[in-house]
PASEBA-1860 file (N, C-alpha, C; in nm, 3 decimals):
! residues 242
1> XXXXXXXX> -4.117/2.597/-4.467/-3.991/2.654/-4.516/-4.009/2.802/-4.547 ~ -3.919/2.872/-4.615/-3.916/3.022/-4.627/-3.932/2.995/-4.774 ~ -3.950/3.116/-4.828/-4.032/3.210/-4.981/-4.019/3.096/-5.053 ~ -4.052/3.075/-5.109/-4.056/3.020/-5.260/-3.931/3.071/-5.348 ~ -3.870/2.952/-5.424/-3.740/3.028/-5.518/-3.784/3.118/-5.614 ~ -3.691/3.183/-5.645/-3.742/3.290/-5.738/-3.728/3.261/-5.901 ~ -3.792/3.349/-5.961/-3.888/3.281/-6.075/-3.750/3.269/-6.211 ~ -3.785/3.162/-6.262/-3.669/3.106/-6.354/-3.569/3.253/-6.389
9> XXXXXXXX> -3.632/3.365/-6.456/-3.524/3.458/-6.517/-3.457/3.514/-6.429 ~ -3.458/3.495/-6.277/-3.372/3.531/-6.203/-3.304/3.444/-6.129 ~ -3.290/3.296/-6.183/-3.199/3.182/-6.115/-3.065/3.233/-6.160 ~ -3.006/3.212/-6.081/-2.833/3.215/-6.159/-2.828/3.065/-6.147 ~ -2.696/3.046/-6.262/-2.644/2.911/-6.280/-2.564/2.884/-6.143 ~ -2.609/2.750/-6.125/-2.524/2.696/-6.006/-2.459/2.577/-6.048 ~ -2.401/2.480/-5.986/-2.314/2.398/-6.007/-2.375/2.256/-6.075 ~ -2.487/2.241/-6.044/-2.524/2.125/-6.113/-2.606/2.181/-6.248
17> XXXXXXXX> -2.698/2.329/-6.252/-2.721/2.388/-6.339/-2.643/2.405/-6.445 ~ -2.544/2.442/-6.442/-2.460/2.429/-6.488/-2.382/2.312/-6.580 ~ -2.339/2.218/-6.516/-2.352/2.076/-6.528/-2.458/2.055/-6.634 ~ -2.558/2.083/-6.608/-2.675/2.033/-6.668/-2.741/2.083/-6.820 ~ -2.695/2.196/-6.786/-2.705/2.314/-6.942/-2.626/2.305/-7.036 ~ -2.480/2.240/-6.979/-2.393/2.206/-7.056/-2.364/2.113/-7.140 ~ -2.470/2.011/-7.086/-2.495/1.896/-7.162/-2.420/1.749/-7.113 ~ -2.403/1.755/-6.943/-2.346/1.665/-6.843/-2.234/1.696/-6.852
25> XXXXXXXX> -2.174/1.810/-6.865/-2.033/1.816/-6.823/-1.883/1.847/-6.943 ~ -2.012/1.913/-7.079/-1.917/1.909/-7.194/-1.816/1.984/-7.193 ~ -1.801/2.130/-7.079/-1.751/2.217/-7.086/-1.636/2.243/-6.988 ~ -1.505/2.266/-6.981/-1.428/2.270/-6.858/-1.521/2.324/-6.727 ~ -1.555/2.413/-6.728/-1.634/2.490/-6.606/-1.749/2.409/-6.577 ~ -1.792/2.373/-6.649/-1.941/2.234/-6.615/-1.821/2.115/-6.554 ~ -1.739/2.048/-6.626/-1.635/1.953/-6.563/-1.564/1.976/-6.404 ~ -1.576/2.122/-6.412/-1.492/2.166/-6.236/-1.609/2.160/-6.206
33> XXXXXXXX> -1.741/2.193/-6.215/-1.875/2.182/-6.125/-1.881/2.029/-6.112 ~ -1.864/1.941/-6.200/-1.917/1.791/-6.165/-1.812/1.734/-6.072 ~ -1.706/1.818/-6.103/-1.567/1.771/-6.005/-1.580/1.768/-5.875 ~ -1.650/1.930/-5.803/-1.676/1.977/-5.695/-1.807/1.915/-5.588 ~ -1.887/1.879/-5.667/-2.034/1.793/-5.644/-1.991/1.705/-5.596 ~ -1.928/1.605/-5.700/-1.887/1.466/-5.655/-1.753/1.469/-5.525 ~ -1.689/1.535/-5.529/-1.602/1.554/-5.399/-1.655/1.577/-5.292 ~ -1.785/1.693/-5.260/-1.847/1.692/-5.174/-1.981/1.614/-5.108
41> XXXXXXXX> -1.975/1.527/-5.231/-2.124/1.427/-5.163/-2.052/1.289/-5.217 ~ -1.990/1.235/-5.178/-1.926/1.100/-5.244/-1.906/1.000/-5.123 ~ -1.976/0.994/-4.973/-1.953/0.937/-4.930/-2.129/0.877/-4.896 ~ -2.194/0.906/-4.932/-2.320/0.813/-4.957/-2.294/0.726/-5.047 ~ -2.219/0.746/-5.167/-2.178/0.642/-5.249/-2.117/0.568/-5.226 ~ -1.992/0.543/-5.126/-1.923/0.462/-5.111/-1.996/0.380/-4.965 ~ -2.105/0.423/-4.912/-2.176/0.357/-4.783/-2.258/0.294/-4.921 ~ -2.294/0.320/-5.030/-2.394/0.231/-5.110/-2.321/0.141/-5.171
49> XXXXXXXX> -2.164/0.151/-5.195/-2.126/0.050/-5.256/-2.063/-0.056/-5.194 ~ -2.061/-0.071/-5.005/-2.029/-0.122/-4.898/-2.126/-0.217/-4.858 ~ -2.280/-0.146/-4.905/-2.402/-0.176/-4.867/-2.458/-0.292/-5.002 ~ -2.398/-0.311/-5.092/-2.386/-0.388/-5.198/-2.300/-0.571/-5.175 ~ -2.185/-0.558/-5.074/-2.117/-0.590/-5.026/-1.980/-0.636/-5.048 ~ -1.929/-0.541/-5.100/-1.784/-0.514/-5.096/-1.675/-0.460/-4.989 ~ -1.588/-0.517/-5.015/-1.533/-0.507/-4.900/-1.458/-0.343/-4.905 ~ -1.430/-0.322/-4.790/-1.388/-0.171/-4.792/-1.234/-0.139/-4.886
57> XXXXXXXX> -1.133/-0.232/-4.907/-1.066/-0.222/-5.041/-1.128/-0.183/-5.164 ~ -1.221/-0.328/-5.218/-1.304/-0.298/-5.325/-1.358/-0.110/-5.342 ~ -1.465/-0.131/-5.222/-1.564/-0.023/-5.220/-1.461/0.101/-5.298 ~ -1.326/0.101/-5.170/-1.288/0.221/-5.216/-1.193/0.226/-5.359 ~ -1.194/0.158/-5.428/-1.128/0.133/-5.557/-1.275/0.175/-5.661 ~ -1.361/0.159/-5.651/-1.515/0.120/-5.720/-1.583/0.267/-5.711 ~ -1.550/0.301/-5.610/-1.556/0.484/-5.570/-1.514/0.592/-5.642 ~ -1.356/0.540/-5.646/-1.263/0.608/-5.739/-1.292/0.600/-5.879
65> XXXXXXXX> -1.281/0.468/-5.900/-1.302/0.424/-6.054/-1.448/0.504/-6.087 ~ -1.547/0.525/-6.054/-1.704/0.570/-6.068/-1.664/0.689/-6.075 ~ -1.608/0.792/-6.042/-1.574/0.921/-6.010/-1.485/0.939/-6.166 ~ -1.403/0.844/-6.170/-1.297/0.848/-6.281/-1.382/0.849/-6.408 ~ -1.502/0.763/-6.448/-1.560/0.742/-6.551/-1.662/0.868/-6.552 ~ -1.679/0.865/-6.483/-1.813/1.006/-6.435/-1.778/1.102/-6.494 ~ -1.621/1.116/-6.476/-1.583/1.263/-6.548/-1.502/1.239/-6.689 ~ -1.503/1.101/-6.752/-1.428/1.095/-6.886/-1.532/1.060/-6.927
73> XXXXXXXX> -1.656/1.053/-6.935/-1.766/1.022/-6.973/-1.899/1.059/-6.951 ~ -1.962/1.130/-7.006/-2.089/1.255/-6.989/-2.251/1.176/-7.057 ~ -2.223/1.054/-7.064/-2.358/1.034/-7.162/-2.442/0.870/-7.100 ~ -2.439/0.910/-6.925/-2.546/0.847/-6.845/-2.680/0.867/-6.888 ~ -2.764/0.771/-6.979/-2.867/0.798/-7.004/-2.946/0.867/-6.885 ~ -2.892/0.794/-6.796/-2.990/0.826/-6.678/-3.056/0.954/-6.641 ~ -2.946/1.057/-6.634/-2.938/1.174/-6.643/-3.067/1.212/-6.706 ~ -3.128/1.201/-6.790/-3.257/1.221/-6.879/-3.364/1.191/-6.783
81> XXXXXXXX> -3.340/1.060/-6.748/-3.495/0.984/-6.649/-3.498/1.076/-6.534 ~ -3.421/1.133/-6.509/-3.434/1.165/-6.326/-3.417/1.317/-6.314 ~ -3.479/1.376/-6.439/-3.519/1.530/-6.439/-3.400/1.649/-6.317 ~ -3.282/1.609/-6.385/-3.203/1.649/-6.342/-3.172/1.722/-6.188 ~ -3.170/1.618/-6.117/-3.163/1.597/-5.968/-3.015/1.582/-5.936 ~ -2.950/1.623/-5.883/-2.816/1.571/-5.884/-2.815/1.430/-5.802 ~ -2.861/1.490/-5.682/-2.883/1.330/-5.598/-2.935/1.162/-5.688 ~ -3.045/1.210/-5.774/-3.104/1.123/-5.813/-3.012/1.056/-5.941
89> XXXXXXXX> -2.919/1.139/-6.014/-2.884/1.120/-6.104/-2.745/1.039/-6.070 ~ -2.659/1.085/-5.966/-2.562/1.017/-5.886/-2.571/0.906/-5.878 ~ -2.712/0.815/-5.781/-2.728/0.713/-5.771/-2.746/0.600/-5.899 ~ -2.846/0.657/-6.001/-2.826/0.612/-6.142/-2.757/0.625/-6.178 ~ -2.626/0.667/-6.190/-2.529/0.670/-6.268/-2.428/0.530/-6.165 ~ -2.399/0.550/-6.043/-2.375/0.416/-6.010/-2.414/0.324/-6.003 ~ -2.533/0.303/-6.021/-2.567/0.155/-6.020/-2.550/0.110/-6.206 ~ -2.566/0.223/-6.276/-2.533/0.192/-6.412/-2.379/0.168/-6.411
97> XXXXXXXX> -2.340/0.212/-6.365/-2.125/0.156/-6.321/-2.127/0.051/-6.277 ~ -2.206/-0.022/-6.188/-2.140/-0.118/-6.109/-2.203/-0.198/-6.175 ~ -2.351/-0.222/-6.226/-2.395/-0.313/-6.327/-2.287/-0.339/-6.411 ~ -2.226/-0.279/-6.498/-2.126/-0.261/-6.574/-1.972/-0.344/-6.587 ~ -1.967/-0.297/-6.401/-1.882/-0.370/-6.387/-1.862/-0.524/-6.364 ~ -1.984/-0.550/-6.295/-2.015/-0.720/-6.276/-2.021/-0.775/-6.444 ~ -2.004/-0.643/-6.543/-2.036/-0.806/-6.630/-1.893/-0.808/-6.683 ~ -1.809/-0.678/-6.641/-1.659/-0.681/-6.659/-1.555/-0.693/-6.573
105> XXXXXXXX> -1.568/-0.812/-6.413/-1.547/-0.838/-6.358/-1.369/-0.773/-6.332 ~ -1.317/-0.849/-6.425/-1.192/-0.870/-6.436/-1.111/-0.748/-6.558 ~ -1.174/-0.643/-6.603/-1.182/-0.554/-6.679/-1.072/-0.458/-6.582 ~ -1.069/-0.413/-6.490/-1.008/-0.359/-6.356/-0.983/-0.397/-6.269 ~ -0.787/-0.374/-6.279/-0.730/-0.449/-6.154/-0.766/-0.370/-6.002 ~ -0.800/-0.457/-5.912/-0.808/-0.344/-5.791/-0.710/-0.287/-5.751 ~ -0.712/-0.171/-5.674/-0.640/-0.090/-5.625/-0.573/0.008/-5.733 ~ -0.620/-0.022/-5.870/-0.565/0.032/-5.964/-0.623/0.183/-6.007
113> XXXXXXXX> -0.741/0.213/-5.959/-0.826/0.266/-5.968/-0.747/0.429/-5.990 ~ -0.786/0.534/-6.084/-0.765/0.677/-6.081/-0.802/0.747/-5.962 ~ -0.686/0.837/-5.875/-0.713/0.909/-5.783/-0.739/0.974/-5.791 ~ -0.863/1.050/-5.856/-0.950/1.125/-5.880/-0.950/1.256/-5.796 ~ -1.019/1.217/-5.654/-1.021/1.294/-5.538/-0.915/1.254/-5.435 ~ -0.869/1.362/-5.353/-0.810/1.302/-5.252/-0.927/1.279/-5.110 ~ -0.978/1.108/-5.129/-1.120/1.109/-5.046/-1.017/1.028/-4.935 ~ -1.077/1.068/-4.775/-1.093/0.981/-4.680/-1.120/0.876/-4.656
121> XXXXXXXX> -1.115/0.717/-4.708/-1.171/0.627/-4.717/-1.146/0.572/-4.613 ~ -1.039/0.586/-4.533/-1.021/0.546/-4.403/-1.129/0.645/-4.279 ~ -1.143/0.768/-4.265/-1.255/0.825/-4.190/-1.398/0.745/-4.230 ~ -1.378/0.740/-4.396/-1.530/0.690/-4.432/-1.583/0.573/-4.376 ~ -1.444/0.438/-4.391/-1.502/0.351/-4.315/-1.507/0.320/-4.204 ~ -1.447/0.407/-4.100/-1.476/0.417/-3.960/-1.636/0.488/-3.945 ~ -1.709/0.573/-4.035/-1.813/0.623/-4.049/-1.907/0.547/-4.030 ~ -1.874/0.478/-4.152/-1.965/0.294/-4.214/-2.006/0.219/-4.073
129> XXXXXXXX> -1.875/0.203/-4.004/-1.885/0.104/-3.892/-1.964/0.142/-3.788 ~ -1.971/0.275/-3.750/-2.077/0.305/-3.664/-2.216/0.340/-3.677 ~ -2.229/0.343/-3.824/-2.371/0.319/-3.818/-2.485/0.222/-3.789 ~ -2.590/0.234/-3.767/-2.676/0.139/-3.654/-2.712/0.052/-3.774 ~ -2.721/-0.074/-3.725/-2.765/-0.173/-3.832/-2.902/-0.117/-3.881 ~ -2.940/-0.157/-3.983/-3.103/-0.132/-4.023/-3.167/-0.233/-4.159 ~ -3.236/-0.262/-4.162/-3.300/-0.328/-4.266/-3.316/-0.268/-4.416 ~ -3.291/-0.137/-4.406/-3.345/-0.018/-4.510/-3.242/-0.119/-4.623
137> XXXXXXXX> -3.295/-0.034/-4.755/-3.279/-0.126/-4.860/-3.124/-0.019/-4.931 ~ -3.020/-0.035/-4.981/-2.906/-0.026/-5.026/-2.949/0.170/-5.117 ~ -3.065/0.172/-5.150/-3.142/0.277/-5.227/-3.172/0.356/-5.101 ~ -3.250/0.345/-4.989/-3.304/0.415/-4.875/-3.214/0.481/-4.810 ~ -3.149/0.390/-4.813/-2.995/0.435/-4.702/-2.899/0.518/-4.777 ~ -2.900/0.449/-4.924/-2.827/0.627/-4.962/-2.901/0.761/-4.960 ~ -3.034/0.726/-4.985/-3.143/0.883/-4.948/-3.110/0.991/-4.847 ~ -3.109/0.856/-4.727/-3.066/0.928/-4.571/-2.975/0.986/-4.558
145> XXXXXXXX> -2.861/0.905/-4.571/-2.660/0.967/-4.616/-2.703/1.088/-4.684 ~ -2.763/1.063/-4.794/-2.744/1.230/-4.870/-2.783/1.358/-4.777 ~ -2.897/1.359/-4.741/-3.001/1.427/-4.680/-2.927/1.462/-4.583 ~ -2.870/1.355/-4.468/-2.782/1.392/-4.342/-2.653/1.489/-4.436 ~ -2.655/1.486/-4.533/-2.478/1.509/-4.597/-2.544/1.682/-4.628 ~ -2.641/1.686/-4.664/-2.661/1.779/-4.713/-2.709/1.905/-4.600 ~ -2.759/1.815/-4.471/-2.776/1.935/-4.378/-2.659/1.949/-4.279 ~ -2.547/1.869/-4.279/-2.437/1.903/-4.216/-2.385/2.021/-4.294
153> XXXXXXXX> -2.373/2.023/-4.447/-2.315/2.097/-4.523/-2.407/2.221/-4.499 ~ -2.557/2.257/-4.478/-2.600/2.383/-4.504/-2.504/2.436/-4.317 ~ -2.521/2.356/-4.227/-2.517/2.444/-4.074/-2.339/2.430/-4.125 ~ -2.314/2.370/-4.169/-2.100/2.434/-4.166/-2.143/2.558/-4.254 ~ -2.204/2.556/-4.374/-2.198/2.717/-4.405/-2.273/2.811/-4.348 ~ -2.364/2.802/-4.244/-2.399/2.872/-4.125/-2.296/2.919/-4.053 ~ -2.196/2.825/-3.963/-2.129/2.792/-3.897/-1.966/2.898/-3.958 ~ -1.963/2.948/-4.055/-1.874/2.967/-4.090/-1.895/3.144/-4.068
161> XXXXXXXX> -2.027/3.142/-4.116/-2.117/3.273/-4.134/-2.053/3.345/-3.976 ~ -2.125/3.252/-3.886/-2.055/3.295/-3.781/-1.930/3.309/-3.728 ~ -1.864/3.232/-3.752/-1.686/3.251/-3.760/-1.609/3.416/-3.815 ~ -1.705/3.386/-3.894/-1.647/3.494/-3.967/-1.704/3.653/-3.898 ~ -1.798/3.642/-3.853/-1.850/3.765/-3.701/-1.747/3.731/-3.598 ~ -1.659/3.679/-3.606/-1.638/3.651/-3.421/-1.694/3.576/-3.352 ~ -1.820/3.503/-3.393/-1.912/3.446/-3.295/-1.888/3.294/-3.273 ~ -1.791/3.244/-3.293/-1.790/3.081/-3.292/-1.831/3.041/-3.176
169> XXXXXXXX> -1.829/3.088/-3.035/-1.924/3.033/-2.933/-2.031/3.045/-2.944 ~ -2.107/3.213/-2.944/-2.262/3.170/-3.002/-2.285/3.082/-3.079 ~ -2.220/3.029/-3.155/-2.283/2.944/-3.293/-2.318/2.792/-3.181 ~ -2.185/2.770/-3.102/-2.166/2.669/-3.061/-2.239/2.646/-2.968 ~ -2.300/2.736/-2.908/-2.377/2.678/-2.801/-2.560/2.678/-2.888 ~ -2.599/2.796/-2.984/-2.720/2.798/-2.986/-2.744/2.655/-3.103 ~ -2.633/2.654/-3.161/-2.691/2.486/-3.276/-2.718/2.333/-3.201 ~ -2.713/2.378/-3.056/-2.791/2.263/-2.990/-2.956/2.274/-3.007
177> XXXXXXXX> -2.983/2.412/-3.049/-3.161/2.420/-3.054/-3.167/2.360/-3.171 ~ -3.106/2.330/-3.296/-3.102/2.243/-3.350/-3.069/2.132/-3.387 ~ -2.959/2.050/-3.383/-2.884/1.932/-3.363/-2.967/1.856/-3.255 ~ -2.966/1.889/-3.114/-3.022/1.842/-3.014/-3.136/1.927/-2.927 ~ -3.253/1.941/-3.002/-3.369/2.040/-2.962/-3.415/1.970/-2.843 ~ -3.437/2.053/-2.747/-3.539/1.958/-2.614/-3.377/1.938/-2.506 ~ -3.298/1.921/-2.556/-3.176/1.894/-2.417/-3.137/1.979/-2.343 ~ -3.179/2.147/-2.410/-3.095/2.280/-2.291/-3.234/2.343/-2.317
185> XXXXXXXX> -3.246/2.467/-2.195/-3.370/2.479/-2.212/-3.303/2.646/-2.289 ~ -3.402/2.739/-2.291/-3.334/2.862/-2.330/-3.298/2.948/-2.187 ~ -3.338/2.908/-2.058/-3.260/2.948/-1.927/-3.126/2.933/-1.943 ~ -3.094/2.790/-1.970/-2.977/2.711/-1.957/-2.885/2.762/-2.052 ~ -2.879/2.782/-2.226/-2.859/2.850/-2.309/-2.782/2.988/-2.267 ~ -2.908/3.059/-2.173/-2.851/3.161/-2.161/-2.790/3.215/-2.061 ~ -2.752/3.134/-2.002/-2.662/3.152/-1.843/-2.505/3.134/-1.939 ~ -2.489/2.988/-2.065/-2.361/2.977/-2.088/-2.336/3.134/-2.175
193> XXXXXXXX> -2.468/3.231/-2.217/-2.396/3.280/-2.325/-2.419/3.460/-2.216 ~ -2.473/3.416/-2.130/-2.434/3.522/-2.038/-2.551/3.630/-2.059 ~ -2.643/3.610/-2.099/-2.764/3.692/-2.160/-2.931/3.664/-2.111 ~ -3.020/3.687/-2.199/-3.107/3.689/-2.132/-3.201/3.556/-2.212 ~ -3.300/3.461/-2.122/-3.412/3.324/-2.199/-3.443/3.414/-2.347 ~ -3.513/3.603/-2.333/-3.533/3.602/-2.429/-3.473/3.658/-2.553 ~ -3.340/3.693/-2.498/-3.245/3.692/-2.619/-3.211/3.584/-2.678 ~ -3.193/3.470/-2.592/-3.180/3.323/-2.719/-3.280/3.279/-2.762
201> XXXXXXXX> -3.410/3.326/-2.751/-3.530/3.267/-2.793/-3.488/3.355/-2.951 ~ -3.455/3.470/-2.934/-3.460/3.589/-3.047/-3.398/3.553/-3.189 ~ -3.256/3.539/-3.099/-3.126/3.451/-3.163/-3.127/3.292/-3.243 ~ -3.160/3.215/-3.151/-3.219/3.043/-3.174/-3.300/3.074/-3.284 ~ -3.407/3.144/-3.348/-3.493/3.181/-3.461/-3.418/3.269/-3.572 ~ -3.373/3.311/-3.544/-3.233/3.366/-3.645/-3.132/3.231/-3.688 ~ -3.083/3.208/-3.592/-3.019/3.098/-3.651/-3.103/2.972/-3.712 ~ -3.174/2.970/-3.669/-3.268/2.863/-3.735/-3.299/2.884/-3.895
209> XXXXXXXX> -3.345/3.053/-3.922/-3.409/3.071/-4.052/-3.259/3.089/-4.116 ~ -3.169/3.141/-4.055/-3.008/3.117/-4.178/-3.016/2.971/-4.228 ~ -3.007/2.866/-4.157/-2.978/2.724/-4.194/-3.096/2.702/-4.274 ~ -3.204/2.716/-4.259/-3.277/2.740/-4.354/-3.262/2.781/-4.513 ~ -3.231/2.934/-4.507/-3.162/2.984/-4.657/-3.066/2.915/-4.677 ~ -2.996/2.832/-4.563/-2.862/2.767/-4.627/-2.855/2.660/-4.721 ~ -3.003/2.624/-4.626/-3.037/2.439/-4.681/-3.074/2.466/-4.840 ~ -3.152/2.552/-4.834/-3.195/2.614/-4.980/-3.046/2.643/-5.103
217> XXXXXXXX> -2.989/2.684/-5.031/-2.900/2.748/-5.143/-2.848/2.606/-5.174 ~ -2.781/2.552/-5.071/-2.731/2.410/-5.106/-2.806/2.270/-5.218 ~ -2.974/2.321/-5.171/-3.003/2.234/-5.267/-3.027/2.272/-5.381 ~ -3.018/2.424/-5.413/-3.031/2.465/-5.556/-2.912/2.473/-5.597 ~ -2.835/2.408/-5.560/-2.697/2.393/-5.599/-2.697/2.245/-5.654 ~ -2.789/2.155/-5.651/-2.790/2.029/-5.680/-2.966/1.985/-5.782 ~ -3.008/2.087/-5.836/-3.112/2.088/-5.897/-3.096/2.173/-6.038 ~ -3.174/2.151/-6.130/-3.145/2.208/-6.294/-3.208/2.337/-6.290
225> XXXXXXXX> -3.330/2.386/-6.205/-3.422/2.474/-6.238/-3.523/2.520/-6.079 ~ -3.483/2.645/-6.073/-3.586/2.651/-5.968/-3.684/2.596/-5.913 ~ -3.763/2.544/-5.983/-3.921/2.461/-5.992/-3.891/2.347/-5.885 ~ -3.726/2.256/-5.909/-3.728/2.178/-5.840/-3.702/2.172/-5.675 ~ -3.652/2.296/-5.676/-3.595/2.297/-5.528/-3.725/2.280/-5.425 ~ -3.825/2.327/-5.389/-3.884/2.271/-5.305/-3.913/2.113/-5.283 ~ -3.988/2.060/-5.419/-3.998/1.901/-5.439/-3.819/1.804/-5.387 ~ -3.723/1.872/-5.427/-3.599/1.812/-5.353/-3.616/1.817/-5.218
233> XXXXXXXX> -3.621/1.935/-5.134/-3.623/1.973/-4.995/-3.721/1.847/-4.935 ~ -3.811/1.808/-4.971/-3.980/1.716/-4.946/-3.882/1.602/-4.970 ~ -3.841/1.591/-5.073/-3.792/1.436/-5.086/-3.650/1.379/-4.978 ~ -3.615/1.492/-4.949/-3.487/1.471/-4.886/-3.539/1.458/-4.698 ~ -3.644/1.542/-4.701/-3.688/1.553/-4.561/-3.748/1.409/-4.556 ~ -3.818/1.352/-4.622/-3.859/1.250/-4.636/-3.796/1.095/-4.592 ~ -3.672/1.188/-4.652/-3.563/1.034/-4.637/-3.580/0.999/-4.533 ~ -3.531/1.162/-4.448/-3.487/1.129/-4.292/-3.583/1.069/-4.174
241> XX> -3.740/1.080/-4.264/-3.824/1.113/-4.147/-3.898/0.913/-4.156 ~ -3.843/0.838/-4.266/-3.864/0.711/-4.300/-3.794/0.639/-4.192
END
């Protein structure tokens, strides 16, 4: 990976930092950060609460409702055990909900649930359905979801980087050296972009080390303290590579 984060007195607060300093969310601006987190990573949760086996009604009522309590309620022990990870703390905090809920079955009518977010649950479970069966355990498989969630999210803010140059075809043709490495060669590359093997060799490494800083920023956006962001990056690469 690239540099090392920089040293605590020059972290700025980010969104789960934030979150986290605040004391889980005591503060309106910590509350719009936990708001924004959970809107943007909330569909590993609802593949974990599918993967539990609820049906896609349930799931998406159980989604909502978790989201709903999440934010009228700041005092997940969990939060403590899991050295403030956002990922890690997410998952503990639902399975501390849904424990919860099995012993209050009938506590919540379905479909009744607070619309919290306006989430896709219909894209989500067309999502659900095409994923490849696997044995992985209800915990593993949300690892992966995150990890995949989290590097779609660094290359769209790549992806935007470029938009915003004019370049939405370059983007589009060179993020096959990543998405699908080994399928175009850099000849091939550079006949569509009209240039030369070793201008996309030049380019393809540029774009590579942006998604890089991207992946970074994104996950220090989901960690309490500099220190953690590399050990996240390892754990998340990890998921994928299981």
């Amino acid at each position: 990976m690239s540099a090392s984060p920089p040293p605590r007195e020059n972290f700025a607060p980010t969104r789960w930092s934030l979150v986290w300093s605040a004391g889980h969310a005591s503060t309106p601006t910590a509350r719009a950060a936990l708001s924004e987190l959970c809107a943007a990573y909330w569909y590993p949760l609802y593949a974990y609460v599918r993967r539990q086996g609820h049906d896609p009604h349930a799931a998406a009522d159980l989604t909502q409702s978790f989201f709903a309590r999440l934010l009228e309620r700041n005092d997940f022990a969990a939060a403590e055990r899991e050295k403030g990870r956002f990922r890690a703390y997410l998952l503990a905090a639902l399975r501390h909900f849904l424990s919860d809920e099995r012993d209050r079955a009938n506590a919540v009518k379905r479909g009744g649930a607070a619309n919290v977010f306006s989430l896709d649950f219909e894209a989500a479970e067309g999502a659900w359905r095409e994923e490849p069966v696997t044995h992985e355990t209800p915990e593993r498989a949300f690892e992966r979801r995150f990890a995949e969630e989290l590097l779609a999210r660094a290359l769209g803010r790549v992806e935007r980087g470029y938009a915003e140059r004019g370049e939405r075809r370059t983007f589009a043709v060179l993020a096959r050296t990543l998405t699908a490495p080994g399928d175009a060669s850099h000849d091939d590359l550079a006949r569509e972009l009209e240039t030369t093997a070793g201008a996309v060799k030049v380019a393809a490494h540029r774009l590579r080390e942006r998604w890089r800083a991207a992946l970074r920023e994104e996950v220090a956006d989901l960690v309490a303290t500099p220190e953690d962001v590399d050990d996240e990056l390892a754990a998340l690469f990890a998921a994928l590579s299981d």
